[in-house]
OpenMM code with the backbone's topology and positions (N, CA, C; nanometers):
from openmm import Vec3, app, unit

residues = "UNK UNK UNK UNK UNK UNK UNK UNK UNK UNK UNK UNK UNK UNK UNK UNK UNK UNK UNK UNK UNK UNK UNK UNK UNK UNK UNK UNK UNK UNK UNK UNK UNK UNK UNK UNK UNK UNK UNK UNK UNK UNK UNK UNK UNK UNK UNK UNK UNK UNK UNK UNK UNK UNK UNK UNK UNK UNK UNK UNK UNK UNK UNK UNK UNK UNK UNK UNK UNK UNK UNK UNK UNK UNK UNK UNK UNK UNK UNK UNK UNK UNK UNK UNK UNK UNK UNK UNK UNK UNK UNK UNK UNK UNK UNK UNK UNK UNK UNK UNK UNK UNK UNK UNK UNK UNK UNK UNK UNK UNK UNK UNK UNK UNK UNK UNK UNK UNK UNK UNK UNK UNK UNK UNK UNK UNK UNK UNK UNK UNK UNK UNK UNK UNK UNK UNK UNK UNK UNK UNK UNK UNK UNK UNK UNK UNK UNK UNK UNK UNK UNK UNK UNK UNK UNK UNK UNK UNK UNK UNK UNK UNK UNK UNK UNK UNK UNK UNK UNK UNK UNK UNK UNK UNK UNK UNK UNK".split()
positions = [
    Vec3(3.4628, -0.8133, -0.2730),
    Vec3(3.3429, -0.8795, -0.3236),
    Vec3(3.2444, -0.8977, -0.2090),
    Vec3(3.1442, -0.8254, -0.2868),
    Vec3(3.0218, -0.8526, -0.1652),
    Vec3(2.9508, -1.0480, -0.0947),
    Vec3(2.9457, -1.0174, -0.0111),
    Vec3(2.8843, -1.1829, -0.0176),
    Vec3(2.7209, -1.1725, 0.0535),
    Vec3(2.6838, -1.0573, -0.0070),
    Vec3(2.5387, -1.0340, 0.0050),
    Vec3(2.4454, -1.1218, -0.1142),
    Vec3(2.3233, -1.1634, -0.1380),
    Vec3(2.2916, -1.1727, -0.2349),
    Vec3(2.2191, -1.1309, -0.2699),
    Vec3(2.1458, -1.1718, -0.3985),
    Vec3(2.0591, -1.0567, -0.4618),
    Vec3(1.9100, -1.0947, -0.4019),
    Vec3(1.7951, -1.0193, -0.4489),
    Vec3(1.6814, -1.0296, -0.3752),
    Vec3(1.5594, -1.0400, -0.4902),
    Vec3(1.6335, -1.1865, -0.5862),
    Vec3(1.4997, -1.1961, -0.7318),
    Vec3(1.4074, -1.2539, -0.6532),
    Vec3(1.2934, -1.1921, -0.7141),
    Vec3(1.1587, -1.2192, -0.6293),
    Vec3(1.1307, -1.1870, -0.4930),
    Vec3(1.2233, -1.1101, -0.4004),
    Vec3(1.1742, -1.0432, -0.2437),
    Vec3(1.1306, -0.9269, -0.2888),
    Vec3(1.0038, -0.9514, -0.3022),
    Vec3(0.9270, -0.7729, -0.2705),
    Vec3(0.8633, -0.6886, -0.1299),
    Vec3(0.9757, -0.7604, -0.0170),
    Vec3(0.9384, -0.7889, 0.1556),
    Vec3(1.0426, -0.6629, 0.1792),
    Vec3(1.0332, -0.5445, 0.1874),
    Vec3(1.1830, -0.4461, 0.2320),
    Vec3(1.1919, -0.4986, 0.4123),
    Vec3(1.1698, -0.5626, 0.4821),
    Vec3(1.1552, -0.5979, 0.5883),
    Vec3(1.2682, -0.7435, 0.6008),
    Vec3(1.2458, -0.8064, 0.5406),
    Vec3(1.2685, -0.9186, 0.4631),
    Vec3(1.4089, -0.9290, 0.4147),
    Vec3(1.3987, -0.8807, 0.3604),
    Vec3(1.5407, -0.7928, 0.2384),
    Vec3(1.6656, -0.7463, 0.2914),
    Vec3(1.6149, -0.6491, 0.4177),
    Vec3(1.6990, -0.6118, 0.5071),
    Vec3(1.6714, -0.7300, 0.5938),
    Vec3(1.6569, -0.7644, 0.6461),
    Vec3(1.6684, -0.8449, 0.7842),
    Vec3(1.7452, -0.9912, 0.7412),
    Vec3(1.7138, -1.0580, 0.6092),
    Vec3(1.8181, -1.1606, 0.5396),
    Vec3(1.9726, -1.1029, 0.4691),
    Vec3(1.9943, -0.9889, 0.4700),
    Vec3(2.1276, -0.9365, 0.4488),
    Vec3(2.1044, -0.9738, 0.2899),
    Vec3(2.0134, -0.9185, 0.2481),
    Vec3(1.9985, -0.9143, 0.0440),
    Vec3(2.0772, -0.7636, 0.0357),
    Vec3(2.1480, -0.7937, -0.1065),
    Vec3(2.1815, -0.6682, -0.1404),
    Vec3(2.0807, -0.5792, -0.1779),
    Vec3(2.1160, -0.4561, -0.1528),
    Vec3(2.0138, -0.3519, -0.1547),
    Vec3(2.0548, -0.1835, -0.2432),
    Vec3(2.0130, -0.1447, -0.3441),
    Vec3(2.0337, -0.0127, -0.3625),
    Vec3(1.9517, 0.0296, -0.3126),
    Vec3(2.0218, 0.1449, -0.2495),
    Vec3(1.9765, 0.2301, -0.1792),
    Vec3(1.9025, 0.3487, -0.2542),
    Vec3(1.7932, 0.3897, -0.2600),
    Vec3(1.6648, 0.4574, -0.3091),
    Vec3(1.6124, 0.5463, -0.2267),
    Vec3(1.6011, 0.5239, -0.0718),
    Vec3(1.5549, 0.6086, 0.0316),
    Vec3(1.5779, 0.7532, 0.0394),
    Vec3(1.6853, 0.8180, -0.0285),
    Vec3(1.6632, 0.9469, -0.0597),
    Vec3(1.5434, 1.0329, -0.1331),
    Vec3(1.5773, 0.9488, -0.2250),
    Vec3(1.4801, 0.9862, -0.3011),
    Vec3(1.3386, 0.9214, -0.2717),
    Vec3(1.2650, 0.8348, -0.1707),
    Vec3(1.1849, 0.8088, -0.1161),
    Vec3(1.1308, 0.9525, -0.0224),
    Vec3(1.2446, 0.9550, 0.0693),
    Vec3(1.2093, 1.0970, 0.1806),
    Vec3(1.1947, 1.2231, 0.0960),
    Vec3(1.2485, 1.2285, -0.0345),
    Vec3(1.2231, 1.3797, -0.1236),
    Vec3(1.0369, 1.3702, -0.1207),
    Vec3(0.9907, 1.2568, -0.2023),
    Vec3(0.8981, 1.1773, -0.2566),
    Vec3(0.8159, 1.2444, -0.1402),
    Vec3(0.8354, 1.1572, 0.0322),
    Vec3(0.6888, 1.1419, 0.0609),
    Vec3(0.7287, 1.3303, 0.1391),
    Vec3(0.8368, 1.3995, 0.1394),
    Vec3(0.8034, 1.5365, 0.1965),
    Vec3(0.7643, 1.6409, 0.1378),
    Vec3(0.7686, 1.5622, -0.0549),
    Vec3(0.7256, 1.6980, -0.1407),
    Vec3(0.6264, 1.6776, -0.1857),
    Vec3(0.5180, 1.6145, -0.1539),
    Vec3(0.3988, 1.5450, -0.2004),
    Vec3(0.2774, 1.4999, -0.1484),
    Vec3(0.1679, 1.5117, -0.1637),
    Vec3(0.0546, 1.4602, -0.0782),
    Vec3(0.0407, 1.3072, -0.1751),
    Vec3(0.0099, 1.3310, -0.2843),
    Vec3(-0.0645, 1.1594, -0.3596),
    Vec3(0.0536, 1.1988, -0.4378),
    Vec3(0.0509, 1.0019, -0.4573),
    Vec3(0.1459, 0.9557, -0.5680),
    Vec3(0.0652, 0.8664, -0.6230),
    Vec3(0.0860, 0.8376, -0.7954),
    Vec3(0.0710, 0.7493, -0.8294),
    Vec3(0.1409, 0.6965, -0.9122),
    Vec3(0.2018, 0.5683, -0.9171),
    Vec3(0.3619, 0.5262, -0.9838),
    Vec3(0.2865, 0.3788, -1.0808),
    Vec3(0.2832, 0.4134, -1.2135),
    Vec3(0.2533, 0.3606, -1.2878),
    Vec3(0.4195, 0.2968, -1.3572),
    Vec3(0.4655, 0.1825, -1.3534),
    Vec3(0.5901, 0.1665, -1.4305),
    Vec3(0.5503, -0.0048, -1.4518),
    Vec3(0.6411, -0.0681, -1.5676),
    Vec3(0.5949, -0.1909, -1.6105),
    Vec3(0.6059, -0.2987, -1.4809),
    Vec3(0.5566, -0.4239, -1.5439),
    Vec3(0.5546, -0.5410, -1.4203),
    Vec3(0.7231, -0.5522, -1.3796),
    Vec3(0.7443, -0.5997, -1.3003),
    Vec3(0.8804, -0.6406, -1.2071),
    Vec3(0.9991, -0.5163, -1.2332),
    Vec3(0.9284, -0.3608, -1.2194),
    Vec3(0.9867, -0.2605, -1.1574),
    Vec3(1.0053, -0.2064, -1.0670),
    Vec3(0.9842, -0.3174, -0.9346),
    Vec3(1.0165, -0.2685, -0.8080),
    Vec3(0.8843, -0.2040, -0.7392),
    Vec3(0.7852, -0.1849, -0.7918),
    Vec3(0.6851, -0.1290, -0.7213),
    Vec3(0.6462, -0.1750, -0.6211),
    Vec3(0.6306, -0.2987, -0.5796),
    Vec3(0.5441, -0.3507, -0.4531),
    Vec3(0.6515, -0.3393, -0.3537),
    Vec3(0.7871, -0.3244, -0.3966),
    Vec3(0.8888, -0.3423, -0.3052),
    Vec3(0.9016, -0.1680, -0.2761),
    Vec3(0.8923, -0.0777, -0.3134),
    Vec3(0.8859, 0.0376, -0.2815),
    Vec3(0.7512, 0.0834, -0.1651),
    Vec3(0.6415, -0.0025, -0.2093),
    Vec3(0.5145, -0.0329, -0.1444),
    Vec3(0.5557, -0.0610, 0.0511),
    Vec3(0.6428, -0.2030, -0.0568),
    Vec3(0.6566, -0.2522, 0.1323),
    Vec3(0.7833, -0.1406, 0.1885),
    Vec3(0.8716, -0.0573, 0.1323),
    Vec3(0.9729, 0.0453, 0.1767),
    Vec3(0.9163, 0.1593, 0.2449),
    Vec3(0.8207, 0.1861, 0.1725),
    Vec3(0.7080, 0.2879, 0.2392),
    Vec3(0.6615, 0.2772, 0.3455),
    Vec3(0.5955, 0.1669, 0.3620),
    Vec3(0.4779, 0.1168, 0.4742),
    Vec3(0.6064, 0.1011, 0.6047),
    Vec3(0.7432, -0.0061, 0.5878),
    Vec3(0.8124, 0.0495, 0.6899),
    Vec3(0.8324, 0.1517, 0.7459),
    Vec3(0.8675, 0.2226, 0.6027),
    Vec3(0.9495, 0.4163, 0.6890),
    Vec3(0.8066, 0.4618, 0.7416),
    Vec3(0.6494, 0.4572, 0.7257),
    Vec3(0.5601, 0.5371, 0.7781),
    Vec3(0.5042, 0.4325, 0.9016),
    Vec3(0.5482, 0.3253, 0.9086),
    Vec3(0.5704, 0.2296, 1.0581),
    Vec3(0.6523, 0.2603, 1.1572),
    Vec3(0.7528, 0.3371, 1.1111),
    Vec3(0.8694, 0.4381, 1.2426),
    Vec3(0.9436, 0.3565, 1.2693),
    Vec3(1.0026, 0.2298, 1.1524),
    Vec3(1.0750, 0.1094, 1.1533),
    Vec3(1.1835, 0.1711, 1.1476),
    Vec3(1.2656, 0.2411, 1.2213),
    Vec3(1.3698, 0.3494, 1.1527),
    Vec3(1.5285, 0.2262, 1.1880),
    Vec3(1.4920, 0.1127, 1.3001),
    Vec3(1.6185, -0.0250, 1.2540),
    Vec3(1.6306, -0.0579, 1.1214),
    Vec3(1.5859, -0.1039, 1.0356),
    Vec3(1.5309, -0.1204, 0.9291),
    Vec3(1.6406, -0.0641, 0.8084),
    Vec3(1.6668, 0.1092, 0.8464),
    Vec3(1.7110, 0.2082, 0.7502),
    Vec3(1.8296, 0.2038, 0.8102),
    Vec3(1.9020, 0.1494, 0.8989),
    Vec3(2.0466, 0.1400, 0.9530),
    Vec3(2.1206, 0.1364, 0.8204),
    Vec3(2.2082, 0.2407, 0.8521),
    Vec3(2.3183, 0.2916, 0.7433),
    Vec3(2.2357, 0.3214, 0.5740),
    Vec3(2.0974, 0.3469, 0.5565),
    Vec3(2.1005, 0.3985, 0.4648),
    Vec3(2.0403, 0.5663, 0.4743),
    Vec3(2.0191, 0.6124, 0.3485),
    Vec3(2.0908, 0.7465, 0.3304),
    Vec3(1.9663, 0.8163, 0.4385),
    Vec3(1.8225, 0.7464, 0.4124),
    Vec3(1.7269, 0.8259, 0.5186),
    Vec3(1.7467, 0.7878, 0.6390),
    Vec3(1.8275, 0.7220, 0.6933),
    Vec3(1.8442, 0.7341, 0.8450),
    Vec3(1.9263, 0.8891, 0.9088),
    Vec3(1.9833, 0.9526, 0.8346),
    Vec3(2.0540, 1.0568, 0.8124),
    Vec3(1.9167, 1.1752, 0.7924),
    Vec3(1.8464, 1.1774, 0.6775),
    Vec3(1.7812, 1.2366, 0.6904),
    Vec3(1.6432, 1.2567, 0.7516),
    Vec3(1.6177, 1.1369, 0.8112),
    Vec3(1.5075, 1.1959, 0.8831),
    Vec3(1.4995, 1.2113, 1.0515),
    Vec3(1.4543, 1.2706, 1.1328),
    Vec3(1.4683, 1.2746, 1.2208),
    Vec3(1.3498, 1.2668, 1.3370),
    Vec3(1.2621, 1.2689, 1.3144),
    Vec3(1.1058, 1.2422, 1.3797),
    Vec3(1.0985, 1.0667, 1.3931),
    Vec3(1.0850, 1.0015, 1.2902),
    Vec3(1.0253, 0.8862, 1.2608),
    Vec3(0.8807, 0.8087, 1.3213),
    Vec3(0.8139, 0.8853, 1.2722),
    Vec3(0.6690, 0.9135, 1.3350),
    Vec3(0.5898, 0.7871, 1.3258),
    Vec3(0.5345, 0.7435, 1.4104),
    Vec3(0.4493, 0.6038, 1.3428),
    Vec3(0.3064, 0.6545, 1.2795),
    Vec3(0.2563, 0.6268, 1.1514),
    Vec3(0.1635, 0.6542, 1.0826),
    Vec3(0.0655, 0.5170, 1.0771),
    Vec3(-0.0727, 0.6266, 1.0759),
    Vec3(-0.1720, 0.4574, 1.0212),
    Vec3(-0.1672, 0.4535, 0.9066),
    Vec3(-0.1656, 0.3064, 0.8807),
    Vec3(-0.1648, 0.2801, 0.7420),
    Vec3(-0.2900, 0.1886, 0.6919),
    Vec3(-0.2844, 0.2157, 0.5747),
    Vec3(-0.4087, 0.1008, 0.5167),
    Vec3(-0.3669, 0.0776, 0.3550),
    Vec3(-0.3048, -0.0579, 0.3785),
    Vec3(-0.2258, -0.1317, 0.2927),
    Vec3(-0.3199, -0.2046, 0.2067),
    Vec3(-0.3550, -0.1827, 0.0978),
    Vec3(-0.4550, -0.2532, -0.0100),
    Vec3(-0.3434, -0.3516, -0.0965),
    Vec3(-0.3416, -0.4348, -0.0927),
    Vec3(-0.2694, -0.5302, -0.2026),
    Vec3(-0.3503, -0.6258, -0.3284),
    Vec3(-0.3802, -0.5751, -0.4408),
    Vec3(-0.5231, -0.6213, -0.4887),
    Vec3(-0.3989, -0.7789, -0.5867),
    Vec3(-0.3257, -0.7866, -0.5404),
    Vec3(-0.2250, -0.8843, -0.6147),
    Vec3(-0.2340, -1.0331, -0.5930),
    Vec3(-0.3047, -1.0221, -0.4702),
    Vec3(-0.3301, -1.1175, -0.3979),
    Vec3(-0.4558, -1.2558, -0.4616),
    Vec3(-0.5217, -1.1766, -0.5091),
    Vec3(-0.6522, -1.2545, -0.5693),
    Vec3(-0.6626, -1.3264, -0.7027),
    Vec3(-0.7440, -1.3890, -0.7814),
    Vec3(-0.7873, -1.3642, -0.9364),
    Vec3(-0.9438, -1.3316, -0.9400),
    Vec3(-0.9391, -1.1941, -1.0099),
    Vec3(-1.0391, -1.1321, -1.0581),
    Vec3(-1.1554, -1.2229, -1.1377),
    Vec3(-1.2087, -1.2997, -1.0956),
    Vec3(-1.2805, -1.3560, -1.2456),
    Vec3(-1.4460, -1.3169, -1.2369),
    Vec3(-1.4947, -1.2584, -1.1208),
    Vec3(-1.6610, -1.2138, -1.0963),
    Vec3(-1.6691, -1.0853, -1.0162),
    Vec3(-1.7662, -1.0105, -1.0233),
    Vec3(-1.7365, -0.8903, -0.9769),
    Vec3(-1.7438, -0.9321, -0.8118),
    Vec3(-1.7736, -1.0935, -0.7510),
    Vec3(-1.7832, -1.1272, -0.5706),
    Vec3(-1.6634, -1.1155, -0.5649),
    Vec3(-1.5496, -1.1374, -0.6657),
    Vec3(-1.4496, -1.1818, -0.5950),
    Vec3(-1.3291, -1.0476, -0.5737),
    Vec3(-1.3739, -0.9142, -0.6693),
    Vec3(-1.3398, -0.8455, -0.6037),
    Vec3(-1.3769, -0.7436, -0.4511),
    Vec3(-1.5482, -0.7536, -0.4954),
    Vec3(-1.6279, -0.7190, -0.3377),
    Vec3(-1.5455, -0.8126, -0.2470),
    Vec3(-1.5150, -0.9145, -0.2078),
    Vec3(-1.4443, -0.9957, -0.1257),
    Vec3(-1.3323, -0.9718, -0.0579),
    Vec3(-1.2384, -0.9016, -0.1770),
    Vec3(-1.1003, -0.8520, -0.1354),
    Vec3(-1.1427, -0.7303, -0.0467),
    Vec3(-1.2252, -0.6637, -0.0926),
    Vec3(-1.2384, -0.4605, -0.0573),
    Vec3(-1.3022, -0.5198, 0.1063),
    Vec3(-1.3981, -0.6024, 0.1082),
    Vec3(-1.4664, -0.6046, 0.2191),
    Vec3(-1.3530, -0.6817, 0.3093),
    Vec3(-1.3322, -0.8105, 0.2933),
    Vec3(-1.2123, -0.8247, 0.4066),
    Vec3(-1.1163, -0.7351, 0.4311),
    Vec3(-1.0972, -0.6390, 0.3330),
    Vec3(-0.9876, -0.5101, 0.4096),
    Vec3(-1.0118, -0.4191, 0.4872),
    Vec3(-1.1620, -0.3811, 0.4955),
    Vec3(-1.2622, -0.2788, 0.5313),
    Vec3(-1.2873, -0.3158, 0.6650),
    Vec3(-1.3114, -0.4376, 0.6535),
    Vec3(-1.3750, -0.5217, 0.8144),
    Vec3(-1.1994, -0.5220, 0.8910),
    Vec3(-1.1146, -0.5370, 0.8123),
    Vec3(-0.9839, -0.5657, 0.9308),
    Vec3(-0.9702, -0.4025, 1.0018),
    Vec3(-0.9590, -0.3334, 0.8921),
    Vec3(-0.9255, -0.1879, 0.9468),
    Vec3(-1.0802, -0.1386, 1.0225),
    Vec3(-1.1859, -0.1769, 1.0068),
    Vec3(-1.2473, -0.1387, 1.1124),
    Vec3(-1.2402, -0.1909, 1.2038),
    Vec3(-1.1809, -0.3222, 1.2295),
    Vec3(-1.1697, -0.3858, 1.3395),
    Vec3(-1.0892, -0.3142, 1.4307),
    Vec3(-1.0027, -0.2426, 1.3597),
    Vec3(-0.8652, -0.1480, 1.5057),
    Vec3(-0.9736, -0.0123, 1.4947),
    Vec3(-1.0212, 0.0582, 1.3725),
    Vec3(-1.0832, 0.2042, 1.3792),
    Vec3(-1.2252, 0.2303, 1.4359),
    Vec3(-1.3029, 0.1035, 1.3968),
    Vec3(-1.4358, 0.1103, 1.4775),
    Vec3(-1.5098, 0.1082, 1.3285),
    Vec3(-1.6568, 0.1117, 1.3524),
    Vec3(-1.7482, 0.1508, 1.1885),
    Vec3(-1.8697, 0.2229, 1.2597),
    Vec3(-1.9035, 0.2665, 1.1520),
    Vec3(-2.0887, 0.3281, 1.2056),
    Vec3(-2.1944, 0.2490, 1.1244),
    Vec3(-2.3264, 0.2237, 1.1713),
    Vec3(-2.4115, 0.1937, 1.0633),
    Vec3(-2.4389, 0.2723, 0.9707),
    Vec3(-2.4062, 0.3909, 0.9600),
    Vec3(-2.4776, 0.4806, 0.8421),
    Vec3(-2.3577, 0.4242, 0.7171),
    Vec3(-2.2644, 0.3503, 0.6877),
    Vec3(-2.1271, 0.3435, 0.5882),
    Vec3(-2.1362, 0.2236, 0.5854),
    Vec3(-2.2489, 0.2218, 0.4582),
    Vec3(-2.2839, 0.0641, 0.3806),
    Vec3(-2.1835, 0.0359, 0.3126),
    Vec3(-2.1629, 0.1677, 0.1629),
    Vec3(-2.1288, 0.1038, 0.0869),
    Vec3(-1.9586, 0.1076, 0.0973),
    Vec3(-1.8901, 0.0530, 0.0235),
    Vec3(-1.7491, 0.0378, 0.0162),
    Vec3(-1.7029, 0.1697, 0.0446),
    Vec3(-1.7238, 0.2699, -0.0385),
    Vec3(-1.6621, 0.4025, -0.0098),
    Vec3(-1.6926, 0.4724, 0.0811),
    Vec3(-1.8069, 0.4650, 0.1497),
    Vec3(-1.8531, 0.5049, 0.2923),
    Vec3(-1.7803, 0.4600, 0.3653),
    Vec3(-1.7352, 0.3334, 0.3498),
    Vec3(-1.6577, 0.2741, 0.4912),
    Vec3(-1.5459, 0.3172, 0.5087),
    Vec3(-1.4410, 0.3110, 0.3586),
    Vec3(-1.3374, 0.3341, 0.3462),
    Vec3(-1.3642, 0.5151, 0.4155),
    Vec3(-1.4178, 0.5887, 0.3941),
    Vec3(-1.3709, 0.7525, 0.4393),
    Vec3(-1.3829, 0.7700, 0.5597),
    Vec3(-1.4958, 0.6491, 0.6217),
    Vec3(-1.5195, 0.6188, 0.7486),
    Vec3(-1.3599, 0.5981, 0.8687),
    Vec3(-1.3475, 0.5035, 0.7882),
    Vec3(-1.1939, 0.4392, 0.8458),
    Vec3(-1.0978, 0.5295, 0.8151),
    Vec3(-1.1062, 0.5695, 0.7521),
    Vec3(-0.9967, 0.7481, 0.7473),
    Vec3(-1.0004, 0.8055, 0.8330),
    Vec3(-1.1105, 0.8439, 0.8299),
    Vec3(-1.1746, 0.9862, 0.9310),
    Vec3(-1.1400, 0.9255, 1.0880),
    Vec3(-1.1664, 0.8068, 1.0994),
    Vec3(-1.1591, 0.7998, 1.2432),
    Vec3(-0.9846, 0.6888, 1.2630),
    Vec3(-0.9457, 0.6773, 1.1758),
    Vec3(-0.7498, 0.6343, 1.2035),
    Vec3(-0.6574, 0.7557, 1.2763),
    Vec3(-0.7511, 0.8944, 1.1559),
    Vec3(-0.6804, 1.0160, 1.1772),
    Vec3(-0.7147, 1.0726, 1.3175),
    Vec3(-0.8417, 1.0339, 1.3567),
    Vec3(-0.8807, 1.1369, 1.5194),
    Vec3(-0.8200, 0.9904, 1.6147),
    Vec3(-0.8027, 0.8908, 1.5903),
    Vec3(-0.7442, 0.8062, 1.6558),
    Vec3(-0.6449, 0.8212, 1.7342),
    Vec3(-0.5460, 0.8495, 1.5987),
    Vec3(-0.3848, 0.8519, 1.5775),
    Vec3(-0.3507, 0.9934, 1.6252),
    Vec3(-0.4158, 1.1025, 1.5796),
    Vec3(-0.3496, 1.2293, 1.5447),
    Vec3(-0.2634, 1.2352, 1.4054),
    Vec3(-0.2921, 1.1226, 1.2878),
    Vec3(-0.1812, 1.1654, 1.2621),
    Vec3(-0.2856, 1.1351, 1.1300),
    Vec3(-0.1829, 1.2132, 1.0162),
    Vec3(-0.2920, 1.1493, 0.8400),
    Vec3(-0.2368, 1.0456, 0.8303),
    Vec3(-0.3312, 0.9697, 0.7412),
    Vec3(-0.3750, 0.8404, 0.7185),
    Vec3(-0.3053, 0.7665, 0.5888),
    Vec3(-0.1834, 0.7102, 0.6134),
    Vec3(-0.0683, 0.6320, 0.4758),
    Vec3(-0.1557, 0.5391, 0.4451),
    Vec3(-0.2235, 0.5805, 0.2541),
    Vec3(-0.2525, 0.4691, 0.1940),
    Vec3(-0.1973, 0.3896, 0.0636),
    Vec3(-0.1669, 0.2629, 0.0690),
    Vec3(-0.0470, 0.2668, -0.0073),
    Vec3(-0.1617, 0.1085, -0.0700),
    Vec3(-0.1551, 0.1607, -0.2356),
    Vec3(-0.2588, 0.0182, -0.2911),
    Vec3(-0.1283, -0.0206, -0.3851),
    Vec3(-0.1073, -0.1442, -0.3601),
    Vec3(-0.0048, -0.2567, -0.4864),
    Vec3(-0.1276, -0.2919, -0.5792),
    Vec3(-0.1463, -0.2976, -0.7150),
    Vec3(-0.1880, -0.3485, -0.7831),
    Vec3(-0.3667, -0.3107, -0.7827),
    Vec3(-0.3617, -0.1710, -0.8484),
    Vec3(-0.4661, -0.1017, -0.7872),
    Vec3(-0.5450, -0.1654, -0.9235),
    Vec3(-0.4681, -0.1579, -1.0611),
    Vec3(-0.5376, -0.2109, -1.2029),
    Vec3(-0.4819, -0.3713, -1.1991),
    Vec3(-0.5202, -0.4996, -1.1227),
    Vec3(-0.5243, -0.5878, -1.1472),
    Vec3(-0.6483, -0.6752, -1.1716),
    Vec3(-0.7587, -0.6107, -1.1386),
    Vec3(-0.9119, -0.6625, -1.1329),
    Vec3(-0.9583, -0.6396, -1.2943),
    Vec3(-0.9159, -0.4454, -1.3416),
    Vec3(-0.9306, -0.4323, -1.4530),
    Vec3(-0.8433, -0.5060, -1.5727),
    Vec3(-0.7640, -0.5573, -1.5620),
    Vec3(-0.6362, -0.6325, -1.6619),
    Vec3(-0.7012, -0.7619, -1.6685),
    Vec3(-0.7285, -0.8123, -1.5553),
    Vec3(-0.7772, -0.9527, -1.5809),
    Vec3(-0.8998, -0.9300, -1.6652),
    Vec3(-0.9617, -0.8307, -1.6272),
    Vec3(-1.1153, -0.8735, -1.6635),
    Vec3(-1.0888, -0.8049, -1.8732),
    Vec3(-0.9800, -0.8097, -1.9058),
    Vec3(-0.9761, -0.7490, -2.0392),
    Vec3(-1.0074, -0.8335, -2.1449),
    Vec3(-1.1339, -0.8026, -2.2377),
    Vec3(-1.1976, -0.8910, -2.3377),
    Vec3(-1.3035, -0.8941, -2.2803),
    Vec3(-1.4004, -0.8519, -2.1422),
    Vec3(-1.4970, -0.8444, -2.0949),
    Vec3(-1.5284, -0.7750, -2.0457),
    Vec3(-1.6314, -0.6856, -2.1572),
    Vec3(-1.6309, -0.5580, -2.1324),
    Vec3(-1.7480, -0.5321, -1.9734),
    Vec3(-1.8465, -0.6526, -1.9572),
    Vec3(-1.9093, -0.6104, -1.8572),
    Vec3(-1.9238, -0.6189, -1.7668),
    Vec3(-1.7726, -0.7664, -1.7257),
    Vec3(-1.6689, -0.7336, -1.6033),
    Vec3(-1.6039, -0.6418, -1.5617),
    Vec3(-1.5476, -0.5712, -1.6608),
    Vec3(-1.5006, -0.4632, -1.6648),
    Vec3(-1.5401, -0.3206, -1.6027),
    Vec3(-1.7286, -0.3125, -1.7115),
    Vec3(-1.7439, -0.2422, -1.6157),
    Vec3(-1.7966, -0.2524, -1.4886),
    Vec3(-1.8231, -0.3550, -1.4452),
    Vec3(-1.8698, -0.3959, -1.3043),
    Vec3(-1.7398, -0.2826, -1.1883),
    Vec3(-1.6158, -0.4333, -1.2610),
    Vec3(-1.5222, -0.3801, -1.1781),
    Vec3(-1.4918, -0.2062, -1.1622),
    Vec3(-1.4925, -0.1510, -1.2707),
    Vec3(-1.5323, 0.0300, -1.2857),
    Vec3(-1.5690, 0.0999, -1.1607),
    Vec3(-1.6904, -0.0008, -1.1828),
    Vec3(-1.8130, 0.0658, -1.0852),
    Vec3(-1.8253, 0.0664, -0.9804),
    Vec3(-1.7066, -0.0592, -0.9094),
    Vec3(-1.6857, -0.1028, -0.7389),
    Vec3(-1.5470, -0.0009, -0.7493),
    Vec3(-1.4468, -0.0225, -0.8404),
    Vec3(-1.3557, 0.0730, -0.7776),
    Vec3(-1.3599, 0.2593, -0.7804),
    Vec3(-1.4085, 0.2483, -0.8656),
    Vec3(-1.4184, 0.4122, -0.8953),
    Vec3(-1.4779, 0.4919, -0.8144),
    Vec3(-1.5521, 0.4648, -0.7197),
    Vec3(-1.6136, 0.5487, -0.6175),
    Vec3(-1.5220, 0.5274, -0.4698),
    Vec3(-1.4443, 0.3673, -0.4978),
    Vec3(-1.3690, 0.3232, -0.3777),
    Vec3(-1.2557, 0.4101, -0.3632),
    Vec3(-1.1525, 0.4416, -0.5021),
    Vec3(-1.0867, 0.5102, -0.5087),
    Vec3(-1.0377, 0.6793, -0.5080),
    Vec3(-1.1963, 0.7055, -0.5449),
    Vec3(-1.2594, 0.8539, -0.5414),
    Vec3(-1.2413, 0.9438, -0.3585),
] * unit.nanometer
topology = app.Topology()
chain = topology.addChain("A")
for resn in residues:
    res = topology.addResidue(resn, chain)
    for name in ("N", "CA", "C"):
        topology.addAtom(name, app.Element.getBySymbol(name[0]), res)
């Protein structure tokens, strides 16, 4: 009998492992995932593990390779490269005006330019964001891990209002583009 316990409500893979929570092991099929693939997008219902796959990710492309001790991708990978990342978590907020999602996008924009740098010509949201790409990657040398938790939480809230809705549309759809 294991005397691990379980991990209801840790969506921390950092966390998880480092408090000795029991853990299935998934990382195989993580390393298939990020070596056969450029974009993912993993649509599955609420409390299916997604944000916790989120934070599993962002470790393995952090080169956290302590972390994966004794599971199956410590075996298979062998580089463990540190990647930039730009971690969007839109879970964090409540959606109720289109400021309060400009709020979230811009405090994420200003942190990651704070390590990548900005130009004046990259006003709007999506300028900045390709901005901060473009220059993580000539930074780093390396492409740019972007990993968003809760990319439709602005649109869900705002449902029954249609012209929150499309507000929100209109800030993410070019952000995401």
């Amino acid at each position: 009998m294991s005397n691990k316990i379980y991990p209801i409500g840790i969506q921390n893979f950092e966390s998880l492992r480092q408090d000795g929570y029991f853990y299935i092991d998934k990382t195989a099929l993580m390393y298939q995932m990020v070596k056969t693939g450029r974009y993912y997008f993993l649509s599955r219902p609420r409390r299916f593990g997604k944000s916790l796959l989120i934070s599993t990710l962002e470790a393995y492309f952090q080169g956290k390779k302590e972390l994966f001790t004794g599971l199956a991708v410590e075996k298979l990978e062998k580089d463990w490269i540190k990647y930039p990342i730009l971690h969007l978590d839109l879970n964090i907020e409540k959606y109720d005006t289109p400021e309060s999602l400009d709020k979230i996008l811009n405090d994420n924009l200003e942190y990651w330019e704070s390590q990548y740098g900005t130009r004046p010509s990259e006003t709007s949201f999506s300028l900045r964001f390709a901005g901060i790409i473009q220059r993580a990657c000539e930074k780093t040398g390396q492409r740019v891990v972007i990993l968003v938790d809760e990319y439709d939480k602005p649109m869900l809230q705002a449902i029954g209002n249609e012209e929150l809705q499309k507000q929100f549309r209109n800030t993410l759809k070019p952000f995401y583009g």
